[in-house]
C-alpha positions in Angstrom: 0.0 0.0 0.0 3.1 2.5 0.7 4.7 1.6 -2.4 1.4 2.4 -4.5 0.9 5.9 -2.6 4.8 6.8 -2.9 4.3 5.7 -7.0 0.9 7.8 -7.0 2.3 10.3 -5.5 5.2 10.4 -7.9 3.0 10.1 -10.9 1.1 13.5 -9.8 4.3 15.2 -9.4 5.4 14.3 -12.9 1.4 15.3 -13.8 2.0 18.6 -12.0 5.6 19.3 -13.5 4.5 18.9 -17.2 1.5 21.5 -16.6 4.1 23.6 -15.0 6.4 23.7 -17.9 3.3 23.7 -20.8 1.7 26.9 -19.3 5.0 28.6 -19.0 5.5 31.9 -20.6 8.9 32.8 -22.3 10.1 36.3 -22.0 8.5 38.5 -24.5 5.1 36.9 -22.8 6.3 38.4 -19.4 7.7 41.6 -21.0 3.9 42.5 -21.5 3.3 43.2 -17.6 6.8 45.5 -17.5 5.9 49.3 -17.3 7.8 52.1 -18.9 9.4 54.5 -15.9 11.6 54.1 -13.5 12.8 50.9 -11.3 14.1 50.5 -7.9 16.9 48.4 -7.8 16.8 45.9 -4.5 20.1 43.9 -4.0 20.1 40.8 -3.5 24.1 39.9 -2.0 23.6 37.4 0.8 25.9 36.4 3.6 28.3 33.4 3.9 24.9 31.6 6.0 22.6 32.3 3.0 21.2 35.6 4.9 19.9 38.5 2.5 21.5 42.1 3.5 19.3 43.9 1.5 20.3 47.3 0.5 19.1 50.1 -2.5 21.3 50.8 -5.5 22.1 54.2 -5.8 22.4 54.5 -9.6 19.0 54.6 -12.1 17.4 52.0 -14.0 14.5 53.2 -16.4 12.8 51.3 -18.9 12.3 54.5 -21.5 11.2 52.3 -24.8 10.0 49.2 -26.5 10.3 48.4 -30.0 10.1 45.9 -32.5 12.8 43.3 -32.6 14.1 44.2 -35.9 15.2 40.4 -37.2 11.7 39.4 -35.5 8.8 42.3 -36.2 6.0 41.3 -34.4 7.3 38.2 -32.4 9.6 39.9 -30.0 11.1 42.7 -28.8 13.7 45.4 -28.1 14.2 46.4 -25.2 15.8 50.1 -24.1 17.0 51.3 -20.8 19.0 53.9 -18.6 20.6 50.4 -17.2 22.9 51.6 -14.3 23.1 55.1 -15.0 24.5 58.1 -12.6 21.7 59.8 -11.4 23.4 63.1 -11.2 24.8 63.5 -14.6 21.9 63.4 -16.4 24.1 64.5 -19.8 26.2 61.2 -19.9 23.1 59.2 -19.6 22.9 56.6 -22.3 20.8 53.8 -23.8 21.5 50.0 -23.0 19.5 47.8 -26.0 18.5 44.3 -24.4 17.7 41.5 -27.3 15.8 38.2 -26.7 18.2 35.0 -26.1 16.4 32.8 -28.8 14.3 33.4 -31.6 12.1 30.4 -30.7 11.3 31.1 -27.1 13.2 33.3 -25.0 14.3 32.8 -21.2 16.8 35.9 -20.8 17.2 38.9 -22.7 20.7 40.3 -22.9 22.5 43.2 -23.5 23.4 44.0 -27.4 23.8 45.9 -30.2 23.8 45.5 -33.7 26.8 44.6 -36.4 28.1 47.1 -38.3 27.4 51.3 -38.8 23.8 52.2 -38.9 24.4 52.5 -43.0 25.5 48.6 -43.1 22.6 47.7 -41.2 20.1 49.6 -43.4 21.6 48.1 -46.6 22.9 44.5 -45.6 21.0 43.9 -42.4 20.8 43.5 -38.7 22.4 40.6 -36.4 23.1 40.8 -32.6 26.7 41.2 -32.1 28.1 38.4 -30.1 30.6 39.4 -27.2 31.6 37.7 -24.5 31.6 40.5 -21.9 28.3 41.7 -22.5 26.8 38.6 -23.6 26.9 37.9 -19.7 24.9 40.7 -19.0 21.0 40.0 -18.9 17.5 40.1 -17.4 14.7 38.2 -16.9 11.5 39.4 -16.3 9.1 37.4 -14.0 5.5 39.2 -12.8 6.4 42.2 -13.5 9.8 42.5 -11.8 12.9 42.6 -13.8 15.3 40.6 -12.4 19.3 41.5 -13.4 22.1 39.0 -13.8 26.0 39.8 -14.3 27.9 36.7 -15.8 25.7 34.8 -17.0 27.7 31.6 -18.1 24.0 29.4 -18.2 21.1 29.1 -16.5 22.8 27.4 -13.7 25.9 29.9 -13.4 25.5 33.7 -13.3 25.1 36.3 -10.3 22.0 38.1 -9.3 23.0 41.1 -8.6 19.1 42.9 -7.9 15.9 42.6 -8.7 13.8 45.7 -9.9 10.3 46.8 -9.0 8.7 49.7 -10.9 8.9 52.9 -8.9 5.7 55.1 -10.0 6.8 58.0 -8.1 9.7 59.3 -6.9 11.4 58.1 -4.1 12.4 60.9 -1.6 15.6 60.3 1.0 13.3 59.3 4.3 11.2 56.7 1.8 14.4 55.1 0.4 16.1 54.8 4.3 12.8 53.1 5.5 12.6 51.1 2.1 16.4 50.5 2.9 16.0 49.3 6.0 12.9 47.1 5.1 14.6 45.2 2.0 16.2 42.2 4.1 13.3 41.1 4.8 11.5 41.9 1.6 14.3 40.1 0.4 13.8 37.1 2.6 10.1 37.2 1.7 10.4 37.7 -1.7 13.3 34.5 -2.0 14.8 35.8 -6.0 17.3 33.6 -6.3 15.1 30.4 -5.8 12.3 32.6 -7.8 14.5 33.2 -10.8 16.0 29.7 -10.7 12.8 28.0 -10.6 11.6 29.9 -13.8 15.3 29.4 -15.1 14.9 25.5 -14.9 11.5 25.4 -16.2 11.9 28.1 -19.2 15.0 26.0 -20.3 13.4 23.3 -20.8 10.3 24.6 -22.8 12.6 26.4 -24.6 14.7 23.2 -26.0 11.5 21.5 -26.6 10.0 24.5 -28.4 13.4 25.3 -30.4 13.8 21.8 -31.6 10.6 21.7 -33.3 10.4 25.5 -34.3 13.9 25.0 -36.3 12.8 22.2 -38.8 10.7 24.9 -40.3 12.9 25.8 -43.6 11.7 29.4 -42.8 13.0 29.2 -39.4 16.2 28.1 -40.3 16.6 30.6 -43.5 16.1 33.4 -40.4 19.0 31.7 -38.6 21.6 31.3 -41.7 20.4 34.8 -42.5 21.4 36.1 -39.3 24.6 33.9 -39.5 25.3 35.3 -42.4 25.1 39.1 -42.3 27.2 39.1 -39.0 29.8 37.5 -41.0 29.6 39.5 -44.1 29.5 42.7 -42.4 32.5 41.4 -40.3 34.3 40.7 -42.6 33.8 43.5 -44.5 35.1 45.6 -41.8 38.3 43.6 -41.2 38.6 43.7 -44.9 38.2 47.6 -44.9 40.7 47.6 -41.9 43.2 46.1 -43.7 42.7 47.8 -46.8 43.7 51.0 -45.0 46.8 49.3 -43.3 47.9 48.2 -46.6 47.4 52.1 -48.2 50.3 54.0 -49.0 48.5 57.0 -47.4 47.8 55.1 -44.1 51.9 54.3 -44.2 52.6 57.6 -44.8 50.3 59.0 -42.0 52.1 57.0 -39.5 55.6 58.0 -40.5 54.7 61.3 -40.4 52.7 60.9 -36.7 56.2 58.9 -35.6 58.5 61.6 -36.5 56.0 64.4 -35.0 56.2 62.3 -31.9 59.9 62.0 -32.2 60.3 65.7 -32.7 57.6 66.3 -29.5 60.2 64.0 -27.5 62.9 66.3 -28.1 61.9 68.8 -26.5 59.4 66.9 -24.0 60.1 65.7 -20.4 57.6 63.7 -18.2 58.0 64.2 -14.5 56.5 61.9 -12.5 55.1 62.5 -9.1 56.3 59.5 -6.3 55.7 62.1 -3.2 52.5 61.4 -2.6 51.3 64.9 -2.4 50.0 67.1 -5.5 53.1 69.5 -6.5 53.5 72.5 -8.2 55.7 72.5 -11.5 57.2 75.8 -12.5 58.9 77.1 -15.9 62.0 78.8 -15.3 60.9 83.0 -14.8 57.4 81.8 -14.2 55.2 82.3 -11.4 52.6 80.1 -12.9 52.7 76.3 -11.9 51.2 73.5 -13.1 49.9 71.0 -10.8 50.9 67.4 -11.0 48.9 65.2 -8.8 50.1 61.9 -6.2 50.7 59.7 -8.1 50.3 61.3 -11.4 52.7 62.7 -14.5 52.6 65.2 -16.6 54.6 66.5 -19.9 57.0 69.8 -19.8 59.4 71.6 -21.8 62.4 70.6 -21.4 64.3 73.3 -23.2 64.3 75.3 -20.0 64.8 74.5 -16.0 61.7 73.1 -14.4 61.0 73.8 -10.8 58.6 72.2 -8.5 57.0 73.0 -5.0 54.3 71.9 -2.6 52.4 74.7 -3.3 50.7 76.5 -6.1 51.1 80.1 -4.6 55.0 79.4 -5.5 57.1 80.3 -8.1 60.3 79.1 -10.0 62.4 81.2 -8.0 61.6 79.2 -4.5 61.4 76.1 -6.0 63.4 73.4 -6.3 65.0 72.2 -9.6 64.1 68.9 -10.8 64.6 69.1 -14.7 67.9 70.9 -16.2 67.4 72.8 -19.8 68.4 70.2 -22.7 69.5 67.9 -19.8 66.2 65.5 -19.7 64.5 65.5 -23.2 62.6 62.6 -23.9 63.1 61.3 -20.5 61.0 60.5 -17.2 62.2 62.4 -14.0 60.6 61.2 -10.8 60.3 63.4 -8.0 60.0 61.4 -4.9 
C-alpha cells in the first residue's frame, strides 16, 4: 500500500511538473506586464549563511522604450533602458538595448547591439553582435519585476545582482532609508534567487522543446543562416576595410609622419612623475605660474628650460626646487620622490 501511494504520488508530481512547464511563458510573454518608468533596484548579495543584506542601488534603471525586434517584427522585442546610470549626470546618460536569447522562445534577454554602422545595417541587415563581456549581461523578467544578472555563463551559473520593481513616483531620501531598512526582509520574503532559478529551470526546458521543433521549419532556419550570415559578411567587410587602409600608402605615410612628429615632441618633452604622494606644483623657469601634477600622477614639460617644483601653487620658480635641467632631460621620465 506504501509503495502504491509513494508511485501515485510520484505520478502526480510528474502530472503537475508537465503542466508547469506547458503553461510557462517565455520572456517576450512576461515583457507584456513590465511598465515604462523608472525601477528601484533591490540587492540581492547574501551572507556566507545564506542571509539576505538587503540594500538600494544608488544608480537609475529606467525602462524608456520598447520596440520591434528588428530580425523578428511582431514576435519579440527590443528592449531600451538607462541600465545603471548616474543619477546626477543626467548629460552622460545613455541607452542599453537588451535583445531576446532565442528566436524560438526566450528565457533571458541580454544586452546587445547590432553589427556594423547604422548605413550597413540599413543596406545588408541587422544581427546581434556576439561578445563575451556583454553577452553575460542579462534580465529576466518574472510578474512584473525585472530581475538582473551579471555573468551569465548558463542558467545554472551567473550572479543576481538585484531585482527591480517599478517605482511610479519618486522616491524621496526618508522613503528610500525606510525602504532600505525594510529590504532584508523583503528580500527574505520575496526568496529571487530560488524565484528566478525555478523559472530558469522550467523556461530552459520549454525552450529546447520548443526550439527543436520551431527549427525544422525551412523558414525558421533561412532566419538563422540569414542572421549567421550578415554578422559575418558585415564582419568581414570591416576587417577587410581595416586592412585595406593598413595596406594604403597613405595610411603608411600617415604613420611615418605621426612617428617623427612624436619623435620631434620627445625632443623637447620631459615627463616628471610624481612619487611624493602629495599634489606639486611645477614651475617654468621665470614663471610664477605652476602647473599642478597630482600623487601619483605625471605630466609632460618643456624641457628646453629649468623646471622647478613645490608643494604649493602660490609658489614660483624662484623658491622652488629644480628637478629638470634645460636640454639635460629631453625625452626622458624624471621622478620626483
Amino acid at each position: 500500500m506504501k509503495k502504491i501511494t509513494i508511485l501515485g504520488l510520484c505520478i502526480l508530481f510528474f502530472s503537475y511538473n508537465l503542466k508547469a512547464q506547458g503553461g510557462i511563458k517565455h520572456q517576450t510573454q512576461q515583457l507584456e506586464s513590465i511598465q515604462v518608468g523608472n525601477y528601484t533596484a533591490y540587492l540581492t548579495q547574501q551572507s556566507s549563511s545564506g542571509t539576505y543584506e538587503g540594500g538600494l542601488d544608488v544608480l537609475l534603471y529606467k525602462i524608456t522604450n520598447f520596440k520591434e525586434y528588428t530580425v523578428q517584427p511582431g514576435v519579440h522585442k527590443e528592449v531600451y533602458m538607462l541600465f545603471g546610470e548616474d543619477p546626477d549626470r543626467p548629460d552622460d546618460h545613455k541607452e542599453t538595448m537588451f535583445l531576446p536569447d532565442n528566436e524560438a522562445f526566450p528565457i533571458t534577454y541580454v544586452q546587445k547591439v547590432y553589427e556594423g554602422s547604422p548605413a550597413m545595417q540599413k543596406e545588408i541587415g541587422y544581427s546581434p553582435r556576439i561578445n563575451r563581456l556583454s553577452d553575460g549581461n542579462r534580465i529576466v523578467f518574472i510578474d512584473g519585476k525585472i530581475f538582473m544578472i551579471e555573468d551569465w555563463v548558463d542558467k545554472d551559473n551567473y550572479e543576481l545582482k538585484a531585482v527591480l520593481e517599478y517605482q511610479a513616483k519618486k522616491m524621496g531620501g526618508l522613503k528610500k532609508m525606510k525602504e532600505v531598512m525594510k529590504s532584508p526582509k523583503k528580500m527574505k520574503a520575496m526568496q529571487p534567487h530560488k524565484t528566478l532559478q525555478e523559472y530558469l529551470d522550467n523556461a530552459y526546458h520549454k525552450q529546447q522543446e520548443v526550439y527543436a521543433k520551431w527549427i525544422k521549419s525551412p523558414k525558421n532556419a533561412a532566419l538563422i543562416e540569414n542572421i549567421d550570415q550578415i554578422r559575418e559578411f558585415i564582419i568581414g567587410a570591416i576587417n577587410k576595410q581595416r586592412d585595406d587602409w593598413y595596406n594604403s600608402a597613405e595610411y603608411k605615410r600617415i604613420k611615418e609622419r605621426n612617428a617623427s612628429a612624436r619623435q620631434s615632441s620627445l625632443e623637447s618633452e620631459v615627463t616628471i612623475s610624481n612619487n611624493t604622494g602629495k599634489d606639486i606644483y611645477i614651475y617654468e623657469e621665470g614663471s610664477s605660474n605652476g602647473s599642478r601634477v597630482s600623487a601619483n600622477g605625471r605630466g609632460t614639460f618643456n624641457c628646453k628650460k629649468n623646471q622647478y617644483y613645490s608643494f604649493s601653487g602660490n609658489s614660483s620658480a624662484s623658491n622652488g626646487t629644480l628637478i629638470v635641467g634645460a636640454n639635460q632631460n629631453c625625452g626622458t621620465t624624471v621622478n620626483v620622490n
